[in-house]
N, CA and C atoms as a LAMMPS dump frame, in Angstrom:
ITEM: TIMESTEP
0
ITEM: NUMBER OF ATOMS
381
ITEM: BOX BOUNDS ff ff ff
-5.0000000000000000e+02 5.0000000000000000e+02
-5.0000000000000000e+02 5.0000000000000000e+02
-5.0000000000000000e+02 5.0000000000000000e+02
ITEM: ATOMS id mol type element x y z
1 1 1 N 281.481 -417.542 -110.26
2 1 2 C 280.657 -418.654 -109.836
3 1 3 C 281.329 -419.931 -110.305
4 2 1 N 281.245 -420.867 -109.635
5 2 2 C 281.96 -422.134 -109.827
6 2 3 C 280.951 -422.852 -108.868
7 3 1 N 280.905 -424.434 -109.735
8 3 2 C 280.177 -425.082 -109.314
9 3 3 C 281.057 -426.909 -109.848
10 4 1 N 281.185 -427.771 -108.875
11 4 2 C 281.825 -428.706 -109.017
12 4 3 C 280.409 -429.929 -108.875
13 5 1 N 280.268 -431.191 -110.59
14 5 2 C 279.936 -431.898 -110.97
15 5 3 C 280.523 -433.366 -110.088
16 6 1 N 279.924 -434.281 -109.783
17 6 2 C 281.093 -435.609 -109.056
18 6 3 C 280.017 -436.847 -109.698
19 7 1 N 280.924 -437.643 -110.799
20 7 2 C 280.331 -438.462 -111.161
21 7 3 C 279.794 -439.247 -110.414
22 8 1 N 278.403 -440.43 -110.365
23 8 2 C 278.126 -441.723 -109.324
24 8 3 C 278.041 -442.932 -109.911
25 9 1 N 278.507 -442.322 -111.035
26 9 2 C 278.605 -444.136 -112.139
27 9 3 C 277.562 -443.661 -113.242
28 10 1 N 277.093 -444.775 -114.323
29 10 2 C 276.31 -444.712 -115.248
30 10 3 C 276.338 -443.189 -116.021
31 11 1 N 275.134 -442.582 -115.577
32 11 2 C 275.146 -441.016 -115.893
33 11 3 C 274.679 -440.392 -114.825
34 12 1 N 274.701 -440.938 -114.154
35 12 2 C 274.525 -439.89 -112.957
36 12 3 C 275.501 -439.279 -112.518
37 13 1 N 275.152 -437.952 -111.65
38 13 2 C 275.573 -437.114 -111.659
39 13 3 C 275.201 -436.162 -110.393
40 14 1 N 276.097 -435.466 -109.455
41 14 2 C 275.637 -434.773 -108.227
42 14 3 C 276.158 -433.868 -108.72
43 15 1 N 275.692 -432.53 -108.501
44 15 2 C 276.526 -431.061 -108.322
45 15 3 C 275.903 -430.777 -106.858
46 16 1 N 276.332 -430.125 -106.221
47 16 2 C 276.514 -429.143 -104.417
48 16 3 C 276.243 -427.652 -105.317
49 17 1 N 275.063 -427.325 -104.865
50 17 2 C 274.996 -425.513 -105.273
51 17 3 C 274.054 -425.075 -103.938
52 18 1 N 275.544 -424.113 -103.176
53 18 2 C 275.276 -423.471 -101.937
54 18 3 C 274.132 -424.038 -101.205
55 19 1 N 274.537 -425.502 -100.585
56 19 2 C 273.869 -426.15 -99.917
57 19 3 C 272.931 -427.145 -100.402
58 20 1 N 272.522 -426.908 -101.429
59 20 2 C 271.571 -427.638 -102.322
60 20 3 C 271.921 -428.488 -103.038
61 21 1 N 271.574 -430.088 -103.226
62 21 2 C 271.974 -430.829 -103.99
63 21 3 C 271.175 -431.371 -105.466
64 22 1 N 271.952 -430.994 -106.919
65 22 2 C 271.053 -431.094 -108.147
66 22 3 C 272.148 -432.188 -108.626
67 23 1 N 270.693 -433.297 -108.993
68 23 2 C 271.022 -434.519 -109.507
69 23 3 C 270.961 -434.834 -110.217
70 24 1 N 271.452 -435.702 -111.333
71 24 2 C 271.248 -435.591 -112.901
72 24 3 C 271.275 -436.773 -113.205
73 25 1 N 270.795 -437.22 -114.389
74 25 2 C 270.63 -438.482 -114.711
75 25 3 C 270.273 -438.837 -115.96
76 26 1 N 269.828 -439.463 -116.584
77 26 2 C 269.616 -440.42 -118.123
78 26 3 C 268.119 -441.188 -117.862
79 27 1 N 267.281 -441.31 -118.339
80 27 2 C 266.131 -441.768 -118.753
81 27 3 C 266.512 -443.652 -118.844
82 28 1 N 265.944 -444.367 -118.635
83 28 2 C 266.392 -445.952 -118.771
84 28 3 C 266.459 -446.219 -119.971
85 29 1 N 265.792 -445.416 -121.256
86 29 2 C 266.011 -445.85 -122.338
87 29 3 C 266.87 -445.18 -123.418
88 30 1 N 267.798 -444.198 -122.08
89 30 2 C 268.999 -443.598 -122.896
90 30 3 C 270.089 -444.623 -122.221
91 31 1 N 269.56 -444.898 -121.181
92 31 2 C 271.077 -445.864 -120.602
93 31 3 C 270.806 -445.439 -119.171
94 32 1 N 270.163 -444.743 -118.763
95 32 2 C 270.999 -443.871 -117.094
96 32 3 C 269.395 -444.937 -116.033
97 33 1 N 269.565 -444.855 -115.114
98 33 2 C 268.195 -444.753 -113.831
99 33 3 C 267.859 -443.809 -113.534
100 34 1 N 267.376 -443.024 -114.274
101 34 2 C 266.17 -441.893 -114.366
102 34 3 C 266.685 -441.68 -112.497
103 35 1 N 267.748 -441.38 -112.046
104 35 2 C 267.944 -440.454 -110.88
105 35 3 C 267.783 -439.263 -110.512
106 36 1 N 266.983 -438.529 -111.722
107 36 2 C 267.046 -436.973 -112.098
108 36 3 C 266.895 -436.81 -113.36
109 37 1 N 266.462 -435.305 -113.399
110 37 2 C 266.552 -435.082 -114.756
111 37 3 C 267.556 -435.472 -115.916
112 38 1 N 267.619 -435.354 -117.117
113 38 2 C 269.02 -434.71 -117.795
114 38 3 C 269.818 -433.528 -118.022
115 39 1 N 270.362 -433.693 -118.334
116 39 2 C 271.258 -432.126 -118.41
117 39 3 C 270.672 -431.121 -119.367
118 40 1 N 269.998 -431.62 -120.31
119 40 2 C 269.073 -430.687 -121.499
120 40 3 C 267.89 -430.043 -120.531
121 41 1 N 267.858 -430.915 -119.842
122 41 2 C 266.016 -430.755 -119.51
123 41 3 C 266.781 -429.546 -117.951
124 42 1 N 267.676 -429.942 -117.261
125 42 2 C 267.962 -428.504 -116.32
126 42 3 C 268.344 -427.213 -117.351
127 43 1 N 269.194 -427.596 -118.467
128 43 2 C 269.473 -426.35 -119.535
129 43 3 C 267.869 -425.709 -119.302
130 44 1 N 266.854 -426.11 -120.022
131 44 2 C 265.985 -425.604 -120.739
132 44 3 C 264.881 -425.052 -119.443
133 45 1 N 265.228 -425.754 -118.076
134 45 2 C 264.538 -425.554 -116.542
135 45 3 C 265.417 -423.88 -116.444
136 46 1 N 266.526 -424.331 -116.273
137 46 2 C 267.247 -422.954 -116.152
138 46 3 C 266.941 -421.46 -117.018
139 47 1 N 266.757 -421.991 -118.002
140 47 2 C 265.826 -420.632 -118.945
141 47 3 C 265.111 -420.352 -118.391
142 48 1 N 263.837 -421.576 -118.343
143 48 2 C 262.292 -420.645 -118.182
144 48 3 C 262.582 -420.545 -116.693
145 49 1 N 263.169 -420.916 -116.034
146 49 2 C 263.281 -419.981 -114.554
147 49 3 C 263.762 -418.565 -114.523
148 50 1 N 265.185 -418.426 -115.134
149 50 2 C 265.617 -417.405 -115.013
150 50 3 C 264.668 -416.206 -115.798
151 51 1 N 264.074 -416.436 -117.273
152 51 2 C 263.149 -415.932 -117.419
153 51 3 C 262.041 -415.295 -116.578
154 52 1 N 261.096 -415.861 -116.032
155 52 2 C 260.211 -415.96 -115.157
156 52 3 C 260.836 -415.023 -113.81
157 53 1 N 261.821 -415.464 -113.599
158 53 2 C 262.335 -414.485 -111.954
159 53 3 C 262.623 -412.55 -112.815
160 54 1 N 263.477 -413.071 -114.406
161 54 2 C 262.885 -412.076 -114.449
162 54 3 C 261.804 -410.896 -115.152
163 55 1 N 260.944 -411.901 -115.489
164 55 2 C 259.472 -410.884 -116.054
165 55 3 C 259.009 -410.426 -114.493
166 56 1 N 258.91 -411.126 -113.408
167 56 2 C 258.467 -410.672 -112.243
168 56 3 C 259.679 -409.908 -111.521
169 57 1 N 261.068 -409.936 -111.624
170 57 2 C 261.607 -408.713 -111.26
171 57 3 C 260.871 -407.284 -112.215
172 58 1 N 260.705 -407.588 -113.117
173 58 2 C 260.779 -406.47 -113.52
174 58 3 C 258.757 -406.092 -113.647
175 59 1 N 258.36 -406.757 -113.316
176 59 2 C 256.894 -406.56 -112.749
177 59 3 C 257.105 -405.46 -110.965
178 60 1 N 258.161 -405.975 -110.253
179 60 2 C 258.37 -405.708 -109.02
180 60 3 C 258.853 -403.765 -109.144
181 61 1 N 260.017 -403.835 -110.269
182 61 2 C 260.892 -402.498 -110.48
183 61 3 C 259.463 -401.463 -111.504
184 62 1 N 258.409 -402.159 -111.848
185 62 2 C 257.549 -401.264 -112.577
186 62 3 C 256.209 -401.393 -111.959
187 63 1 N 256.317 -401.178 -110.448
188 63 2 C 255.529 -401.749 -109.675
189 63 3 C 253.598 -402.374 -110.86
190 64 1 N 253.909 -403.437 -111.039
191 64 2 C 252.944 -403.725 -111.893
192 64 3 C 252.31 -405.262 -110.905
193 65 1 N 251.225 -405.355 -110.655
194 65 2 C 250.949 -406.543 -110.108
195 65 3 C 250.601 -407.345 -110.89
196 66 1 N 251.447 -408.672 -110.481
197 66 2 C 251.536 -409.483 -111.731
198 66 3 C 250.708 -410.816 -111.27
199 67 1 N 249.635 -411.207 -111.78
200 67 2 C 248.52 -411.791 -111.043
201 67 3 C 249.275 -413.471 -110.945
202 68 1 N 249.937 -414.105 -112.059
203 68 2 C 250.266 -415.366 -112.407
204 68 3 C 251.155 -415.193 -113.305
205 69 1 N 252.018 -416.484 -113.575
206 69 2 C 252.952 -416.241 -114.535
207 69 3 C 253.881 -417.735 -114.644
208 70 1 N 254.022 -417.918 -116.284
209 70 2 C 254.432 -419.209 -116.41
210 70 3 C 255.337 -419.135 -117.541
211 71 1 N 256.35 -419.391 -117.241
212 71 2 C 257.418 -419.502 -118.557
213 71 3 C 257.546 -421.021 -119.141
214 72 1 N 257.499 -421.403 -120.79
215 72 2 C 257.507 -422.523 -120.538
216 72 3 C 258.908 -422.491 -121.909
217 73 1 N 259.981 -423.346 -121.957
218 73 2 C 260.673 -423.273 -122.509
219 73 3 C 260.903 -424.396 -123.298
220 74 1 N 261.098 -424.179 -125.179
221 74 2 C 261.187 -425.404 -126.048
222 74 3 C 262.256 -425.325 -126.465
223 75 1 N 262.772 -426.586 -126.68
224 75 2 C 264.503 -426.894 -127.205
225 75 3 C 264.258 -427.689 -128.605
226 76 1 N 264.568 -426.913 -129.111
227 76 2 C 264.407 -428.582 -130.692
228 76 3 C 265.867 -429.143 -131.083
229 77 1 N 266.121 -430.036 -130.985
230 77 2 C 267.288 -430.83 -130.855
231 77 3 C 267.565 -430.921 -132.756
232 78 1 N 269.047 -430.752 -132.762
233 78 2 C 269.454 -431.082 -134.161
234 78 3 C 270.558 -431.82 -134.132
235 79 1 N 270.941 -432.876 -134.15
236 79 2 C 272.251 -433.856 -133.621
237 79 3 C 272.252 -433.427 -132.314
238 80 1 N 273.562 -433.243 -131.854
239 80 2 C 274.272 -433.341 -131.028
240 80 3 C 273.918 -431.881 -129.892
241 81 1 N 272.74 -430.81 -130.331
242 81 2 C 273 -429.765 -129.703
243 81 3 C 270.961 -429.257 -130.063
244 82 1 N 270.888 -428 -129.372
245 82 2 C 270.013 -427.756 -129.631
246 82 3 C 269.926 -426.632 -130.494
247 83 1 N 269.061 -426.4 -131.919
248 83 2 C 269.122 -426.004 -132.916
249 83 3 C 267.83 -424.367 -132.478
250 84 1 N 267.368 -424.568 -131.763
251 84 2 C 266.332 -423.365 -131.911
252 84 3 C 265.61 -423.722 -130.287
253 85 1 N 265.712 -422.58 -129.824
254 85 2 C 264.879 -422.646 -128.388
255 85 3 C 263.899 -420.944 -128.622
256 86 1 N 263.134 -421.923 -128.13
257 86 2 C 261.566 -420.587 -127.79
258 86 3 C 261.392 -420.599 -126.114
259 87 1 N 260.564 -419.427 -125.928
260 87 2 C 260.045 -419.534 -124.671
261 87 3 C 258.728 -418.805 -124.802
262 88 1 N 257.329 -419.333 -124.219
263 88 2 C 256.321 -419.293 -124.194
264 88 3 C 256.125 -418.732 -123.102
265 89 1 N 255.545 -417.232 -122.471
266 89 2 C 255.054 -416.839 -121.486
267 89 3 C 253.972 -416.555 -121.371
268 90 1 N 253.107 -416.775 -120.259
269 90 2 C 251.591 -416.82 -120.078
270 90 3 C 251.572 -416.293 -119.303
271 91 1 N 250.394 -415.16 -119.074
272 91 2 C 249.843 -414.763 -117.727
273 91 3 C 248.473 -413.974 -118.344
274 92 1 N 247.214 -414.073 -117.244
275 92 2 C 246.224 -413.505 -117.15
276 92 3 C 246.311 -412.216 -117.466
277 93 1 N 247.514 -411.248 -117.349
278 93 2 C 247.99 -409.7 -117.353
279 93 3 C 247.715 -409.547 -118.412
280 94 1 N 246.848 -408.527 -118.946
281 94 2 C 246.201 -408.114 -119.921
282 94 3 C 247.775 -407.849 -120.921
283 95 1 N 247.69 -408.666 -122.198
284 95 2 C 248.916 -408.202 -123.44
285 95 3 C 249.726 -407.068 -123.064
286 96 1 N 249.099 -405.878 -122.962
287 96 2 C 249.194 -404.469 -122.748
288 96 3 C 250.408 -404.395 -121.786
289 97 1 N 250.336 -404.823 -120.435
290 97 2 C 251.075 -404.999 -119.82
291 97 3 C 251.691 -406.044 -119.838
292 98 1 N 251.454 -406.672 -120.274
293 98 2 C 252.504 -408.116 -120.319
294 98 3 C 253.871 -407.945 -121.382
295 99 1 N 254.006 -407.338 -122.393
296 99 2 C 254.61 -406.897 -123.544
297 99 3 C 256.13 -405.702 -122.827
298 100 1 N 255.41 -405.063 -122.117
299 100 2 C 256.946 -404.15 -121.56
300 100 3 C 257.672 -404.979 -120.361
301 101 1 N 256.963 -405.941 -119.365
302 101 2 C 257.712 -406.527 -118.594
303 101 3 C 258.543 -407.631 -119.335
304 102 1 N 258.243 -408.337 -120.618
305 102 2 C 258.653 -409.205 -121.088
306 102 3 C 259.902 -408.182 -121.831
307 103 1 N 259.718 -407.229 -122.227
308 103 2 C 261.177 -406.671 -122.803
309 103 3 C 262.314 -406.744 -122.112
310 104 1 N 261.464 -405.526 -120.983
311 104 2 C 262.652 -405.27 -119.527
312 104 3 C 263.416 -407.195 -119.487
313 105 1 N 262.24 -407.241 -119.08
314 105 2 C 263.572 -409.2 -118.767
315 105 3 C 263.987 -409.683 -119.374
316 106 1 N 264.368 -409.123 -121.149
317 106 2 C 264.881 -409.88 -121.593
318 106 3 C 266.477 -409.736 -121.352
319 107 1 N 266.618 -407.785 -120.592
320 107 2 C 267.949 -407.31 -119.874
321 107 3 C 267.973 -407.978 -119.016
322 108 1 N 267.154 -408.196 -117.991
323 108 2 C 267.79 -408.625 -116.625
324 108 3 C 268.125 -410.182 -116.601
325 109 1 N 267.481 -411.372 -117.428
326 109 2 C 267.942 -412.611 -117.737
327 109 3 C 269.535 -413.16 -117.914
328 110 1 N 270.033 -413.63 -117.319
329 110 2 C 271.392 -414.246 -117.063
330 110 3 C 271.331 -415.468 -118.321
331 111 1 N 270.605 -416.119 -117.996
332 111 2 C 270.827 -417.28 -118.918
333 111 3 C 270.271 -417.337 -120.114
334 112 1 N 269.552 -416.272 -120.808
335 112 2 C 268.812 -415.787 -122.21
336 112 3 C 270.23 -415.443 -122.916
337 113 1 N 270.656 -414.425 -121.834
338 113 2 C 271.255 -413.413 -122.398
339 113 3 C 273.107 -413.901 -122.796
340 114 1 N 273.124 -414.87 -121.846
341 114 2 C 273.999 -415.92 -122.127
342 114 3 C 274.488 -416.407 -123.647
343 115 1 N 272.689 -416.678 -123.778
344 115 2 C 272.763 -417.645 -125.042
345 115 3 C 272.771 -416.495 -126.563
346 116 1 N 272.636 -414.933 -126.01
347 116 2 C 272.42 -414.708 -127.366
348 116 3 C 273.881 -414.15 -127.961
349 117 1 N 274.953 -414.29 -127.219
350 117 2 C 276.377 -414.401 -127.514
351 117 3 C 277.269 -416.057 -127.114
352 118 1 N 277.804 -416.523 -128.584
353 118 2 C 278.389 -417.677 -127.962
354 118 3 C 279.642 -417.433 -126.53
355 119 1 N 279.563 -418.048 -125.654
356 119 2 C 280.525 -417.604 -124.888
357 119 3 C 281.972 -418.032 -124.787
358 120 1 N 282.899 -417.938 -124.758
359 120 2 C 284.505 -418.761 -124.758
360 120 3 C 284.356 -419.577 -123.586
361 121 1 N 284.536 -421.209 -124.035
362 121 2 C 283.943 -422.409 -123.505
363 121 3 C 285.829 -422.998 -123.591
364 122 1 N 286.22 -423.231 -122.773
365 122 2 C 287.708 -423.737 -122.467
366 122 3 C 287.626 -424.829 -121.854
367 123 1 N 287.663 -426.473 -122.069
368 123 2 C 287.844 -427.171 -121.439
369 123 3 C 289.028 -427.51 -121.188
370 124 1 N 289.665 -427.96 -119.857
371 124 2 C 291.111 -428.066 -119.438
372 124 3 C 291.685 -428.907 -118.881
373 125 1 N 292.199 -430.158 -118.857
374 125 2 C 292.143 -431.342 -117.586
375 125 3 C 293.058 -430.716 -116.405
376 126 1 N 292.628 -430.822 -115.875
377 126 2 C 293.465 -430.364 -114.259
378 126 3 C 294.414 -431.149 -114.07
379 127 1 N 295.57 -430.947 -113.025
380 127 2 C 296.495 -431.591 -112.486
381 127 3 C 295.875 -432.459 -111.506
């Protein structure tokens, strides 16, 4: 997977993902025109999504009907990075069942599972 960033000045920011355009941006009182989110705030979007797609994959593979469902994801910032992230899941689904779909996804999660090995991060300037 590859995905190409194209600066627009200030902090903004376009990426192109398979047709779709995600825009990024700075808050006015970090510096940017709030054109979009920031890059923390898609980090921490990208969790509780990928989360969420998968407590309900795996609601789908244990055929379990899953009435509602809300992932909500916290970042606590320590300088320069984020020091401790939680994720809060809610649903009406009685504990009972809510407890084995939340395991299963913690396998099928891409971007959890990401984070619980640092990964080899190579930055490179191109020709």
């Amino acid at each position: 997977m590859r995905l190409t960033a194209v600066w627009q000045g200030g902090y903004h920011v376009r990426t192109s993902v398979r047709g779709f355009e995600v825009v990024i941006d700075e808050p006015p009182e970090a510096g940017g025109e709030d054109n979009g989110p920031m890059p923390t705030e898609v980090f921490l979007a990208s969790l509780a999504a990928c989360f969420a797609a998968s407590v309900a994959h795996a609601a789908r593979k244990l055929d379990v009907d899953l009435p509602d469902l809300t992932v909500e994801a916290d970042g606590r910032y320590t300088g320069l990075r984020f020091s401790a992230l939680q994720l809060l899941v809610r649903s009406t689904l009685p504990r009972g069942q809510l407890e084995p779909l939340v395991e299963r996804a913690r396998n099928y999660c891409y971007v959890s599972n990401t984070l619980l090995t640092t990964p080899e991060l190579d930055v490179v300037i191109a020709d």
